[in-house]
ROFIDO-213304 format. One record per residue (C-alpha): residue number from 1; chain; z, y, x. Coordinates in Angstrom, 3 decimals. Last residue first. Layout:
BEGIN
+-----+----+----------+----------+----------+
:   i : ch :        Z :        Y :        X :
+-----+----+----------+----------+----------+
: NUM :  A :        Z :        Y :        X :
...
+-----+----+----------+----------+----------+
***
This chain:
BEGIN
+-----+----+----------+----------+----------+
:   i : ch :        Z :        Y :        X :
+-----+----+----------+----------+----------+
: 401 :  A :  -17.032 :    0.208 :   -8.260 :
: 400 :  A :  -16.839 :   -1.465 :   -5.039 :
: 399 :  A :  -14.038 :   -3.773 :   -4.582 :
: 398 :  A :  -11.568 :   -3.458 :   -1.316 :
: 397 :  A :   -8.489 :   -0.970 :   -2.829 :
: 396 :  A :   -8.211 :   -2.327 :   -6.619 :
: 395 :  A :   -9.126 :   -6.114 :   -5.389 :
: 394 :  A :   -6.341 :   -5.313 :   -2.777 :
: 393 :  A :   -4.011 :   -3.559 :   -5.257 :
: 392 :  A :   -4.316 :   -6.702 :   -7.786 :
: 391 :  A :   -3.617 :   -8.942 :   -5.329 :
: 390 :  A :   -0.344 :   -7.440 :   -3.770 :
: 389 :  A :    1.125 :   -6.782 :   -7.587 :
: 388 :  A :    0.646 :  -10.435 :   -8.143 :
: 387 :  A :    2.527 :  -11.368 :   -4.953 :
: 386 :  A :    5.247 :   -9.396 :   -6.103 :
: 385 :  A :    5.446 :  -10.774 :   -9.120 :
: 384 :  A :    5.222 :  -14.599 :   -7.840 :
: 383 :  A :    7.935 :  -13.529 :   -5.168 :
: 382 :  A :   10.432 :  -11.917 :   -8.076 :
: 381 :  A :   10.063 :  -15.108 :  -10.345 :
: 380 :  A :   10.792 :  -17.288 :   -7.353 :
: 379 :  A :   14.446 :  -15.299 :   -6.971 :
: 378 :  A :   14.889 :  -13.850 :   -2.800 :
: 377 :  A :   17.828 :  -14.751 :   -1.030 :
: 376 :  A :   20.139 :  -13.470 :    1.464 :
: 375 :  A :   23.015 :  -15.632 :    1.005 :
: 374 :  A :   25.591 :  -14.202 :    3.716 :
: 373 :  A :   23.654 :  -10.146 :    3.658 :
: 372 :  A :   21.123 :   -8.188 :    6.094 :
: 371 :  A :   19.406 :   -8.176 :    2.201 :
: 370 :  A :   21.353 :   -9.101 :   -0.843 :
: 369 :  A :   19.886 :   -5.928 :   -3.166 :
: 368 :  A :   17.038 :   -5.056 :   -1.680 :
: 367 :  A :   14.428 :   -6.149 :   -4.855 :
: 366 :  A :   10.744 :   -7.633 :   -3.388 :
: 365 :  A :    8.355 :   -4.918 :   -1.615 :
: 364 :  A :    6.306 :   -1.991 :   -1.622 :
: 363 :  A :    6.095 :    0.990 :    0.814 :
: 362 :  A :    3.611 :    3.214 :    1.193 :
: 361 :  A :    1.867 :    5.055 :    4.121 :
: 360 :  A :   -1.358 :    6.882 :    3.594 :
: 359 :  A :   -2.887 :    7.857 :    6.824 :
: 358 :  A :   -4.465 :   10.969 :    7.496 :
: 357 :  A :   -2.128 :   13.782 :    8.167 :
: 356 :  A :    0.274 :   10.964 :    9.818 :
: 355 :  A :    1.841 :    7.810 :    8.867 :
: 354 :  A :    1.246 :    5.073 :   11.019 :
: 353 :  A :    4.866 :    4.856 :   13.116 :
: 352 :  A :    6.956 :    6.307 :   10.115 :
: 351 :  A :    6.112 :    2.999 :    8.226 :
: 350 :  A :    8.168 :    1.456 :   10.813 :
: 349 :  A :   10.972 :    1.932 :    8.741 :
: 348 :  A :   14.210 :    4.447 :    8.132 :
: 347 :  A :   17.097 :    3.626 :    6.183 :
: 346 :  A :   17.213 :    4.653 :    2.757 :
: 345 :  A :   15.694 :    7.075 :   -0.208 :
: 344 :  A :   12.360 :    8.307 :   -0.146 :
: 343 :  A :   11.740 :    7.593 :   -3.533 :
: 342 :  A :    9.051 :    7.153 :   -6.695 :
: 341 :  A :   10.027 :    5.088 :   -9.450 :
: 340 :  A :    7.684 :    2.982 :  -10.549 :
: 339 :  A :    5.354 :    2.930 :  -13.471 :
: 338 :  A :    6.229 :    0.506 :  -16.348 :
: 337 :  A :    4.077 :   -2.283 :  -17.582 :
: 336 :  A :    4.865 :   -4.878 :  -15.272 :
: 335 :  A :    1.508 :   -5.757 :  -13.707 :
: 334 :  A :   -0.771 :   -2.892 :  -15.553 :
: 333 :  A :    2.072 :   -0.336 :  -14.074 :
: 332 :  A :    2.315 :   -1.633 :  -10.960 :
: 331 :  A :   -1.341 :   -1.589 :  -10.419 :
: 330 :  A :   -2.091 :    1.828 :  -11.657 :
: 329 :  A :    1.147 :    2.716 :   -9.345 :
: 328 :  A :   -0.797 :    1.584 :   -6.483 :
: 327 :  A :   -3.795 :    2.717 :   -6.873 :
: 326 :  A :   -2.382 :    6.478 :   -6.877 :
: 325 :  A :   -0.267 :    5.530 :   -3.779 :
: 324 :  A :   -3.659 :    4.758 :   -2.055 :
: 323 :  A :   -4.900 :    7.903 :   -2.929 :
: 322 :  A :   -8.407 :    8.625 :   -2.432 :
: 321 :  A :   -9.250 :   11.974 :   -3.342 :
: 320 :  A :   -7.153 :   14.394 :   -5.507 :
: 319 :  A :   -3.585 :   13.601 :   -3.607 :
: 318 :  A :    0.181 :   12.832 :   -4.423 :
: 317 :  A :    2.405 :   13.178 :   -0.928 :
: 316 :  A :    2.868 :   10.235 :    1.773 :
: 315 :  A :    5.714 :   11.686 :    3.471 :
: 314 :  A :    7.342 :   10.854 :    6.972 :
: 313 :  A :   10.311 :   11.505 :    8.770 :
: 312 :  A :   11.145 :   11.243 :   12.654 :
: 311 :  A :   13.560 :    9.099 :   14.099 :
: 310 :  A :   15.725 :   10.606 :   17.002 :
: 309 :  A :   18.043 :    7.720 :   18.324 :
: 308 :  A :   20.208 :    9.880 :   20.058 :
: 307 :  A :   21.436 :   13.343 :   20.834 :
: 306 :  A :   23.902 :   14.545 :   23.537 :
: 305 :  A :   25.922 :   17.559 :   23.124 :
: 304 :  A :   28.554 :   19.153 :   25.246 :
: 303 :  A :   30.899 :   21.546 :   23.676 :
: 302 :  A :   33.949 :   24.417 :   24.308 :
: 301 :  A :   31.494 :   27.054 :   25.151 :
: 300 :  A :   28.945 :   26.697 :   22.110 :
: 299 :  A :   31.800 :   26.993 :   19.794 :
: 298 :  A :   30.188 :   30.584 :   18.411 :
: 297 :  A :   26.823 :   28.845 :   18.322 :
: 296 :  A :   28.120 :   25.713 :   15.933 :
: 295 :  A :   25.437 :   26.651 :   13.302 :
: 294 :  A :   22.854 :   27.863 :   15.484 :
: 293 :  A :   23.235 :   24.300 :   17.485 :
: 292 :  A :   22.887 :   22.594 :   14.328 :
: 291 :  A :   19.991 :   24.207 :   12.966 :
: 290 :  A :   18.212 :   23.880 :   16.164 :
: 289 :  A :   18.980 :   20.111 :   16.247 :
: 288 :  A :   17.511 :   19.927 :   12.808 :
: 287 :  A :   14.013 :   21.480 :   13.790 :
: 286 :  A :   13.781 :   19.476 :   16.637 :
: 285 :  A :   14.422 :   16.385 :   14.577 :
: 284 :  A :   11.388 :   17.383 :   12.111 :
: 283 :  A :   12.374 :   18.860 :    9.157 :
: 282 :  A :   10.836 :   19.490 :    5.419 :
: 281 :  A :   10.367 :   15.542 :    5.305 :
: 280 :  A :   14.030 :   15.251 :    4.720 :
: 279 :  A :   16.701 :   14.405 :    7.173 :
: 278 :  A :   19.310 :   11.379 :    7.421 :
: 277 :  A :   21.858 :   13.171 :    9.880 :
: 276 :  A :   24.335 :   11.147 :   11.609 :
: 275 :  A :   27.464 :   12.257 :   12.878 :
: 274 :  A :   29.861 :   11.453 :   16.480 :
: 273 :  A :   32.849 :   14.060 :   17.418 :
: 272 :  A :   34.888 :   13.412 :   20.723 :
: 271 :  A :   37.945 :   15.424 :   21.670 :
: 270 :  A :   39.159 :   16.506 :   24.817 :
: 269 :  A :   41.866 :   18.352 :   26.031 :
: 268 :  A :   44.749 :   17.219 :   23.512 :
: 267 :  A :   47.420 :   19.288 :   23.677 :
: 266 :  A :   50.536 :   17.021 :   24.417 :
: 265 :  A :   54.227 :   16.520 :   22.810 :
: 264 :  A :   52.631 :   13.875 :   20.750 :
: 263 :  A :   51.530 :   11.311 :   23.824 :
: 262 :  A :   48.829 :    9.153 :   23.055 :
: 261 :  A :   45.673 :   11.009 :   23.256 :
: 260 :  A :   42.394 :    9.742 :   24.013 :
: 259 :  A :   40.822 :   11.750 :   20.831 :
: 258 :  A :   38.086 :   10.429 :   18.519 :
: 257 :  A :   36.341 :   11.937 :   15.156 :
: 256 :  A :   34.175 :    9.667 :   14.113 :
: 255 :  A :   31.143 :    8.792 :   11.583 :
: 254 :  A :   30.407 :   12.642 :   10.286 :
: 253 :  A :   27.843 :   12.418 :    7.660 :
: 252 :  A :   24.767 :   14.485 :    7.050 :
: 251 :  A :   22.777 :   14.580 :    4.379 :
: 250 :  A :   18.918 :   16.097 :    4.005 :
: 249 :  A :   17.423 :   15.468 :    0.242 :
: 248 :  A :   13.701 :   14.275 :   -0.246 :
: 247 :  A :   12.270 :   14.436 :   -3.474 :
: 246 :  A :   13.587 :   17.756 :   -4.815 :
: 245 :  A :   12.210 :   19.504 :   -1.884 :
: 244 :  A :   14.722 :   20.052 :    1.064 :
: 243 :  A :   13.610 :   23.144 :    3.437 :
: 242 :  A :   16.789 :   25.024 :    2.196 :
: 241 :  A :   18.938 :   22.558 :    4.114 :
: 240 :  A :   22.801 :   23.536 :    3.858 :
: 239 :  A :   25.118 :   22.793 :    6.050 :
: 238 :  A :   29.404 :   22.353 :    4.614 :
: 237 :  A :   30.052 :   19.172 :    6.286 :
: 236 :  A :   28.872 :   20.424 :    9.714 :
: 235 :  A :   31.254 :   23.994 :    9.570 :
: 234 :  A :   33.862 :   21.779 :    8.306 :
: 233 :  A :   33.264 :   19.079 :   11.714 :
: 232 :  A :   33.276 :   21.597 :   13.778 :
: 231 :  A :   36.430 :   23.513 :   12.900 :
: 230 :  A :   38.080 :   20.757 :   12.582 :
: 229 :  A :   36.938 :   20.052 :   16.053 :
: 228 :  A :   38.164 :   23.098 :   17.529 :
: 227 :  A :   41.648 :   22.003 :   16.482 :
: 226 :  A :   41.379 :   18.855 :   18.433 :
: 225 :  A :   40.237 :   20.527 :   21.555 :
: 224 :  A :   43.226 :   22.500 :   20.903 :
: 223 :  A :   42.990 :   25.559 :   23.983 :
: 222 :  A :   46.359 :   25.715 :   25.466 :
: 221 :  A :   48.677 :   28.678 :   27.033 :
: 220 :  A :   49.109 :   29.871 :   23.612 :
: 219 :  A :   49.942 :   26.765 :   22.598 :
: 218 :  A :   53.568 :   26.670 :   24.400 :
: 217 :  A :   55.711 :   24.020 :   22.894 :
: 216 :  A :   52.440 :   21.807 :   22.228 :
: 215 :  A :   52.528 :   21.359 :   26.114 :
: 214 :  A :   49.260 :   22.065 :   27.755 :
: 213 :  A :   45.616 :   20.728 :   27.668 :
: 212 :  A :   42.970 :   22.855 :   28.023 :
: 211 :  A :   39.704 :   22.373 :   25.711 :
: 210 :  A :   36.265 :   20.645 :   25.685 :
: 209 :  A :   34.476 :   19.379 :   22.534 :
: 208 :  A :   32.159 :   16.081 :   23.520 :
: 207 :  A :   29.420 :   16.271 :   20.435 :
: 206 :  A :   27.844 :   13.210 :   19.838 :
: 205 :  A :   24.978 :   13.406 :   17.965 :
: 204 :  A :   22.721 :   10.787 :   15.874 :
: 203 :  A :   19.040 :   11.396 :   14.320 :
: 202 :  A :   17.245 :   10.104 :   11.050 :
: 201 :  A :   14.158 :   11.103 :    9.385 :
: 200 :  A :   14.011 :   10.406 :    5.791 :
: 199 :  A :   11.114 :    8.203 :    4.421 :
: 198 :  A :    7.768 :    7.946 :    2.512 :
: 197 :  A :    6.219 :    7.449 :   -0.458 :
: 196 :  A :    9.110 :    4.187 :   -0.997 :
: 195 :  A :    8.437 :    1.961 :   -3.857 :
: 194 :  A :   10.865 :    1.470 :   -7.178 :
: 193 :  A :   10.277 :   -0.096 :  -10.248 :
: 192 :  A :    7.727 :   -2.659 :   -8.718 :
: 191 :  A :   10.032 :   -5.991 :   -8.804 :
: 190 :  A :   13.388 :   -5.347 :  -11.116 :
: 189 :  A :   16.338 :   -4.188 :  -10.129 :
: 188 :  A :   16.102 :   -2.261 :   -7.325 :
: 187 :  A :   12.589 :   -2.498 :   -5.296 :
: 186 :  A :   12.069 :   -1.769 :   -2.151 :
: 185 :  A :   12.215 :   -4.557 :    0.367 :
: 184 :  A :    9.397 :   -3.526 :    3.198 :
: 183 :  A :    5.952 :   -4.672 :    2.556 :
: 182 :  A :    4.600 :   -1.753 :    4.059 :
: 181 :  A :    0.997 :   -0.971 :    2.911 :
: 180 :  A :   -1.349 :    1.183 :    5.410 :
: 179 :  A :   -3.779 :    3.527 :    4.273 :
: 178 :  A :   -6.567 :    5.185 :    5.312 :
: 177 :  A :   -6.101 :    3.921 :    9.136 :
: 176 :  A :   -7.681 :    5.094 :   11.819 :
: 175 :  A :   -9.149 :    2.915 :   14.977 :
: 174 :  A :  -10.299 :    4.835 :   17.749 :
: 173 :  A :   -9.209 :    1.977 :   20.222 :
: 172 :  A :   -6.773 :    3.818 :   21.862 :
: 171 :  A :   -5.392 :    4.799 :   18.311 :
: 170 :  A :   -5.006 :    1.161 :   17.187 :
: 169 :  A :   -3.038 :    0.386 :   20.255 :
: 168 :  A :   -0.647 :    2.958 :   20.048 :
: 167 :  A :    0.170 :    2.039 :   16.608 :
: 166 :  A :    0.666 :   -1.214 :   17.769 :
: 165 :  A :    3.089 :   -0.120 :   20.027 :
: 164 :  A :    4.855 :    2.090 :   17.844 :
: 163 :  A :    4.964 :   -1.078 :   15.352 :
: 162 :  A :    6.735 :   -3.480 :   18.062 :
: 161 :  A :    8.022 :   -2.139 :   21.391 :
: 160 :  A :   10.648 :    0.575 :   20.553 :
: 159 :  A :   11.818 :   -1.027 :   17.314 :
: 158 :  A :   15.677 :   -1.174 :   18.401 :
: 157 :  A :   16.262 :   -3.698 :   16.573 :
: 156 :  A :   15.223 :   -4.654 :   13.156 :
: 155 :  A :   11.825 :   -3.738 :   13.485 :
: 154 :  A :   10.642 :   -5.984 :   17.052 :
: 153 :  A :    8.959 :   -9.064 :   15.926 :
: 152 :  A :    6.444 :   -7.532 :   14.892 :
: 151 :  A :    3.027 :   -7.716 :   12.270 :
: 150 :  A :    0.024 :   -5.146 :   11.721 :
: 149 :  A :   -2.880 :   -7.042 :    9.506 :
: 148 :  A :   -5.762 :   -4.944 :    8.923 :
: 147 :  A :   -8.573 :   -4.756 :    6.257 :
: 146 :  A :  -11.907 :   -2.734 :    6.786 :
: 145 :  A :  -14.052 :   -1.208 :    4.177 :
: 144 :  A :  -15.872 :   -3.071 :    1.132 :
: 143 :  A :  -16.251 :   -6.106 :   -1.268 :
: 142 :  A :  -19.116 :   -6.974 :   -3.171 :
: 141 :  A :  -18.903 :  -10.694 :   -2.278 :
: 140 :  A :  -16.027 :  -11.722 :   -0.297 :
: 139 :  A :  -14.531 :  -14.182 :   -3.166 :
: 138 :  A :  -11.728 :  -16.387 :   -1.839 :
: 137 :  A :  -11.328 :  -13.706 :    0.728 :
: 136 :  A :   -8.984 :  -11.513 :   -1.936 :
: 135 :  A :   -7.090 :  -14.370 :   -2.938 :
: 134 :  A :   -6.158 :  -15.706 :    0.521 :
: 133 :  A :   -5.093 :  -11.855 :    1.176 :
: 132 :  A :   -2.947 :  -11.961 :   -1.573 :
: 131 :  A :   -1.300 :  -15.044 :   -1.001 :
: 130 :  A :   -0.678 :  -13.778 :    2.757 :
: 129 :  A :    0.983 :  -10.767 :    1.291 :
: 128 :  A :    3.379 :  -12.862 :   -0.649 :
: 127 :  A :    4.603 :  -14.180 :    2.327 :
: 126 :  A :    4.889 :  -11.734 :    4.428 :
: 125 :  A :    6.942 :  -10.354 :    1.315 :
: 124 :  A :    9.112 :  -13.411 :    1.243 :
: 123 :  A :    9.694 :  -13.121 :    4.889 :
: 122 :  A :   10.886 :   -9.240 :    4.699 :
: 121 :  A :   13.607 :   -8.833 :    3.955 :
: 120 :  A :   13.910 :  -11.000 :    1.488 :
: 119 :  A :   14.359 :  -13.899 :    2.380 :
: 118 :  A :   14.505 :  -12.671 :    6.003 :
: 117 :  A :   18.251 :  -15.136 :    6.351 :
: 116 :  A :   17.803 :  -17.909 :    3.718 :
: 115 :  A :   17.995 :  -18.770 :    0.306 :
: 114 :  A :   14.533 :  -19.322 :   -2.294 :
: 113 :  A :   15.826 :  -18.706 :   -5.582 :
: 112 :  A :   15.298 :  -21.095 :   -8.695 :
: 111 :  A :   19.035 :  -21.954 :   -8.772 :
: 110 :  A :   19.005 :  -22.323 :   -5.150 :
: 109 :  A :   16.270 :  -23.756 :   -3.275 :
: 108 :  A :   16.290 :  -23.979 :    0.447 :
: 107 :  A :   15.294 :  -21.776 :    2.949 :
: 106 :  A :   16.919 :  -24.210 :    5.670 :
: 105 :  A :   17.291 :  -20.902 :    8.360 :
: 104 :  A :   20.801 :  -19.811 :    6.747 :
: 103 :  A :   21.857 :  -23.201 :    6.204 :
: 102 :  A :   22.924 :  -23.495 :    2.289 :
: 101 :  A :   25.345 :  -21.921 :   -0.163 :
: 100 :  A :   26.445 :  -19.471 :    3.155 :
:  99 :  A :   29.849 :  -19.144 :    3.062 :
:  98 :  A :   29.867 :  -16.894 :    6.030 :
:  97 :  A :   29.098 :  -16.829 :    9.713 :
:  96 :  A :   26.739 :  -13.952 :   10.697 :
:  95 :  A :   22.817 :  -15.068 :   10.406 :
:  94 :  A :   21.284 :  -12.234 :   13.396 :
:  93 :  A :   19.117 :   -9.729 :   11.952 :
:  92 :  A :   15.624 :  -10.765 :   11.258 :
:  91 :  A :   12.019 :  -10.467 :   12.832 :
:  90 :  A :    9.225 :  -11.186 :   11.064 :
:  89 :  A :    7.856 :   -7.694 :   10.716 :
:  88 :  A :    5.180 :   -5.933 :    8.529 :
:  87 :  A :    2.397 :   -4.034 :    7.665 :
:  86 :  A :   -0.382 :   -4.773 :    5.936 :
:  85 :  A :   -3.419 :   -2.346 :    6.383 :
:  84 :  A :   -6.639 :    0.083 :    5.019 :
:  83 :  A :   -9.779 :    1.028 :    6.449 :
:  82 :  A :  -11.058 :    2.829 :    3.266 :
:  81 :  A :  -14.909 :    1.569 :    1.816 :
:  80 :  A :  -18.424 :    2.710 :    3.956 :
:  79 :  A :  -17.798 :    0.584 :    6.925 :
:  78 :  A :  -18.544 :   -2.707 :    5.321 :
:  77 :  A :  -16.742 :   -6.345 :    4.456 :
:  76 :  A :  -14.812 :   -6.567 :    7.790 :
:  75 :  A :  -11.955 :   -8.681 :    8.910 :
:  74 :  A :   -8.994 :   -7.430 :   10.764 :
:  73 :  A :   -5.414 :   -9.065 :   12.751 :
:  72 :  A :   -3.294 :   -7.156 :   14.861 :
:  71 :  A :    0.242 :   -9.371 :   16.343 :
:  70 :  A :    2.683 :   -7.918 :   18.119 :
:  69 :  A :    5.510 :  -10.306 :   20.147 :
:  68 :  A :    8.438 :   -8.222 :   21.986 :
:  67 :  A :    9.661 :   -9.454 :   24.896 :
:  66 :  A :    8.829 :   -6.384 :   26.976 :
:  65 :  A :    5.364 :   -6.317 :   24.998 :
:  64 :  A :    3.952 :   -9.668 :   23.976 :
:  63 :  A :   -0.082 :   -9.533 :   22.186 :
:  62 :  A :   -1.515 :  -11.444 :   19.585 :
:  61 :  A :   -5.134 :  -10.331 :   18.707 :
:  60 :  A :   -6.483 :  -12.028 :   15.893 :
:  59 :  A :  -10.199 :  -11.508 :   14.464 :
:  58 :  A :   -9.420 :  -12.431 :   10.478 :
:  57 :  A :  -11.425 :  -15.611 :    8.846 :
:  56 :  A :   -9.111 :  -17.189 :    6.883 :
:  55 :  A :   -8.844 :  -19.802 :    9.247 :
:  54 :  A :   -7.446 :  -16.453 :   11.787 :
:  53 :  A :   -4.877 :  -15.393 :    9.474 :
:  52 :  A :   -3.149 :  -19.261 :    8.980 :
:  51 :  A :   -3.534 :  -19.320 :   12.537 :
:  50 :  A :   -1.631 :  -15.633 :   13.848 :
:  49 :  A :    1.046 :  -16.642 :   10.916 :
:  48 :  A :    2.036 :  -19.813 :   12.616 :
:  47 :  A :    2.391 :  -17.680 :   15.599 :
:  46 :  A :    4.099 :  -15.074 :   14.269 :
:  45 :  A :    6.523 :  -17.416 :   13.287 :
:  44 :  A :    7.104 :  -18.797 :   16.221 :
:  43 :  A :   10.458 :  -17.916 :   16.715 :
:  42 :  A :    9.268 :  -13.961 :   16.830 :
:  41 :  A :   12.424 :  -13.277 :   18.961 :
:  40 :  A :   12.945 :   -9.959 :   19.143 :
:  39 :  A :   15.349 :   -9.997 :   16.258 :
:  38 :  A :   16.242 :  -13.415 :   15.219 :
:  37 :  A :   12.794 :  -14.826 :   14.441 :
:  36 :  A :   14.417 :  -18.952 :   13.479 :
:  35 :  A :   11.720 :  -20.376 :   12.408 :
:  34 :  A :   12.670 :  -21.636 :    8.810 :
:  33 :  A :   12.203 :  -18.501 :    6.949 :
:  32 :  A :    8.979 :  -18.281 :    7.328 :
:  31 :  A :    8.041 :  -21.816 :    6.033 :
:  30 :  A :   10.346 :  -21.444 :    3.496 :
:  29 :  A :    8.690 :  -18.546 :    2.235 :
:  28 :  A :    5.289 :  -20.317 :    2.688 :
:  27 :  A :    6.265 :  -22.889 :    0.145 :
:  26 :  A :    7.529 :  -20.121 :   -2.482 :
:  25 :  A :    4.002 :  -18.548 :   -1.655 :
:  24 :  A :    1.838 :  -21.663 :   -2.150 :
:  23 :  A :    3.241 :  -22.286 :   -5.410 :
:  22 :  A :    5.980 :  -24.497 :   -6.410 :
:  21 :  A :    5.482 :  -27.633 :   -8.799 :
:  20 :  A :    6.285 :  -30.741 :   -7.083 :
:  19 :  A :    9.182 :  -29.237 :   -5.222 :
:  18 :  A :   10.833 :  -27.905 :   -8.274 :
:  17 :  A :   13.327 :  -31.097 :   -8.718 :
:  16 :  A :   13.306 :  -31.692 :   -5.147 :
:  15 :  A :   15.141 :  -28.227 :   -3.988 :
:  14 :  A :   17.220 :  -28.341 :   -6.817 :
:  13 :  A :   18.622 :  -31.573 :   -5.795 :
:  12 :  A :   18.490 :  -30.895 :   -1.896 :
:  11 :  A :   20.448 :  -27.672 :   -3.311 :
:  10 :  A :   23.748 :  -29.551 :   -5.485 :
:   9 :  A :   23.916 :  -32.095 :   -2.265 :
:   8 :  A :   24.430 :  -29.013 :   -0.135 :
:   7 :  A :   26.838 :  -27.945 :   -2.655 :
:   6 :  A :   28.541 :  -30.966 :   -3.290 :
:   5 :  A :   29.024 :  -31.289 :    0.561 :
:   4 :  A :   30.626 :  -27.850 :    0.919 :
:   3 :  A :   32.800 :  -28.196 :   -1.809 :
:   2 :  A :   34.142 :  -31.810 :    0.023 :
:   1 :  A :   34.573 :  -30.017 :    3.118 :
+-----+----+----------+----------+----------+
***
C-alpha cells in the first residue's frame, strides 16, 4: 500500500513538473485516454473528437450501428488533387487488473511517457493525427483534393459494425478513396522504421474427426479418431503455399487438439482439431479452404468442418503514378533519416475494409511494443515524431506543386 502511494505520488509529480510545457498532442492523449472507449463503447470520445473536427471546419456525420458509434468527417480544398483519409478507432480492450504504475484511464505522466490503456494503440495516434490536421488547415491556401476522417468504436472486437460499415457508407455515396492512412501501432523500435503495405488474411477451422469407439484390446474393430488426427494435424503442419511472395508468408498453426475421453481402456470416437491460418495476399480465404480440403481429401469421411472468422488480405503494392506509400517513405525518411521497413506482418486491421484495386491503404503509427498490455504507454518523444511524420505527409499529399 505504501509502494503504491509513493508511486501515485511519484506520477502527480511528474505529471506537474511537465504540465506547463506539453504540447497540444501529449494533452490530447490524455484527453483520449481518459474516456473510458472499452470496446464498443466509444465513451465519448468520439464525441469530443466529432467537435474538435467540426471547429476545424470538417462536415461531421456521426452515426450508431448495433451499438457501435462511426464517425465520417471531410473538408474540401478542390476536386482535381487525391481524395485521401485517416483512419482509425477509439475503442480499447478491456484494462485487466495488474500493477498498473497509474489508473489505467488517468493517462498520466510517467517518466516522460504518457500511461494508460489506448496509449498507444491507437489514442496517441488519434491524437497525433488531429495535430496534423490542425496544421494542415492553419494555412488552406493552395491546397487540393478531398480529406476524410473514418473513426470506430468497433476494431478491437468483433469489427462487424465499425470500419465495414463505413466503408459501406462511402461506397453508397460514390465516394472513392485514393488513399487512406491507418494510424494503427506499427513501428518497432524506433517511430517510422516500420509501416504496414498491407496485411495477412486470417481464417479459423475446427475440424470435428469422427471414428468408432471400441475397446483398445481389439482395434481392429475401432476406428482411432485420435489417430486420424495425427494424421491431420502432420499433413496441416507440413502445407506449403507456392502463391507466397517474399513479402507476405502464409503460416498456419494448430491451437488444439481435444478429446472427451477419460477412460484409457477406450477408443476415443471423437476428436476435435482447431488452427488458424494467417494467409498472404496470394490467397483469398476461399482459395485456402480449397487447399485444405484437397489436402485432407483422403480423411474427408471421418471429418466435419466449420470455418470462422474469415478475414481477407490486402496489399498496397509499389506504383508509377500516385503512390501514397511512395510519399510516405519520402516523408519518413526526411523526418528520421532512414526509410522504413516495409511489412505485412501481424494481426489483421480495418485497413482491409478500404483497400481495393483503387485505394491505397497504409499503415503508420507509434512503436507496438506494450500495447493490449498492464502499462500501455506511449514515450512523448515518440508522439511528437509521429505527429511530425503526419504533417509532413499531409502538406506532401494536399499541396499543389
Amino acid at each position: 500500500m505504501v509502494i503504491e502511494c509513493v508511486v501515485m505520488s511519484f506520477a502527480k509529480v511528474s505529471q506537474n513538473r511537465v504540465s506547463q510545457a506539453l504540447s497540444a498532442v501529449v494533452k490530447n492523449t490524455q484527453t483520449l485516454i481518459r474516456f473510458e472507449s472499452v470496446t464498443p463503447s466509444q465513451g465519448g470520445a468520439i464525441d469530443w473528437l466529432s467537435n474538435e473536427l467540426t471547429v476545424l471546419g470538417f462536415d461531421c456525420e456521426q452515426f450508431e450501428c448495433e451499438g457501435v458509434t462511426n464517425l465520417i468527417a471531410h473538408i474540401n480544398f478542390d476536386q482535381t488533387g487525391p481524395c485521401v483519409a485517416f483512419s482509425g478507432h477509439i475503442d480499447v480492450v478491456p484494462a485487466e487488473s495488474g500493477n498498473w504504475l497509474s489508473p489505467p484511464f488517468a493517462g498520466n505522466i510517467i517518466d516522460n511517457a504518457v500511461y494508460g490503456r489506448g496509449a498507444a494503440d491507437m489514442k496517441g495516434g488519434v491524437a497525433a493525427m488531429l495535430g496534423a490536421t490542425k496544421s494542415l488547415l492553419s494555412n488552406t491556401e493552395n491546397k487540393k483534393g478531398r480529406f476524410y476522417w473514418l473513426i470506430t468504436s468497433d476494431e478491437e472486437g468483433e469489427a462487424e459494425y465499425g470500419s465495414e460499415v463505413i466503408a459501406a457508407r462511402l461506397a453508397k455515396n460514390n465516394i472513392q478513396l485514393d488513399g487512406c492512412i491507418v494510424g494503427e501501432p506499427t513501428s518497432s523500435t524506433n517511430v517510422g522504421d516500420t509501416i504496414k503495405n498491407g496485411r495477412r488474411g486470417a481464417i479459423s477451422s475446427r475440424i470435428k474427426v469422427h471414428g468408432k469407439a471400441g475397446h483398445v484390446a481389439y482395434p481392429q474393430n475401432t476406428i482411432n479418431a485420435a489417430h486420424i488426427a495425427g494424421n491431420i494435424v502432420n499433413c496441416l503442419s507440413n502445407l506449403t503455399w507456392p502463391e507466397d511472395e517474399p513479402s507476405s508468408k502464409t503460416t498456419l498453426q494448430v491451437t488444439g487438439i481435444n478429446i472427451n475421453n477419460v477412460i484409457d481402456n477406450l477408443v476415443p470416437s471423437e476428436c476435435e482439431i482447431t488452427f488458424n491460418v494467417r494467409y498472404s495476399h496470394g490467397y483469398t480465404s476461399r482459395s485456402i479452404k480449397h487447399c485444405i480440403s484437397a489436402a485432407l481429401s483422403e480423411y474427408a469421411q471421418h471429418l466435419e468442418v466449420e470455418w470462422e472468422r474469415a478475414c481477407e488480405p490486402y496489399y498496397t503494392a509499389p506504383t508509377n503514378g500516385w503512390s501514397l506509400l511512395q510519399q510516405l517513405e519520402h516523408t519518413i525518411y526526411a523526418q528520421t533519416g532512414s526509410y522504413p521497413v516495409l511489412s505485412t506482418s501481424g494481426g489483421t486491421s480495418d485497413g482491409r475494409f478500404y483497400a481495393n484495386q483503387h485505394t491505397q491503404v497504409i499503415e503508420c503509427g507509434v512503436k507496438n511494443s506494450t500495447i493490449h498490455q498492464v502499462n500501455e504507454h506511449v514515450p512523448i518523444d515518440d508522439l511528437l515524431k509521429i505527429e511530425a511524420i503526419y504533417t509532413d505527409l499531409l502538406a506532401r499529399i494536399f499541396s499543389y506543386k
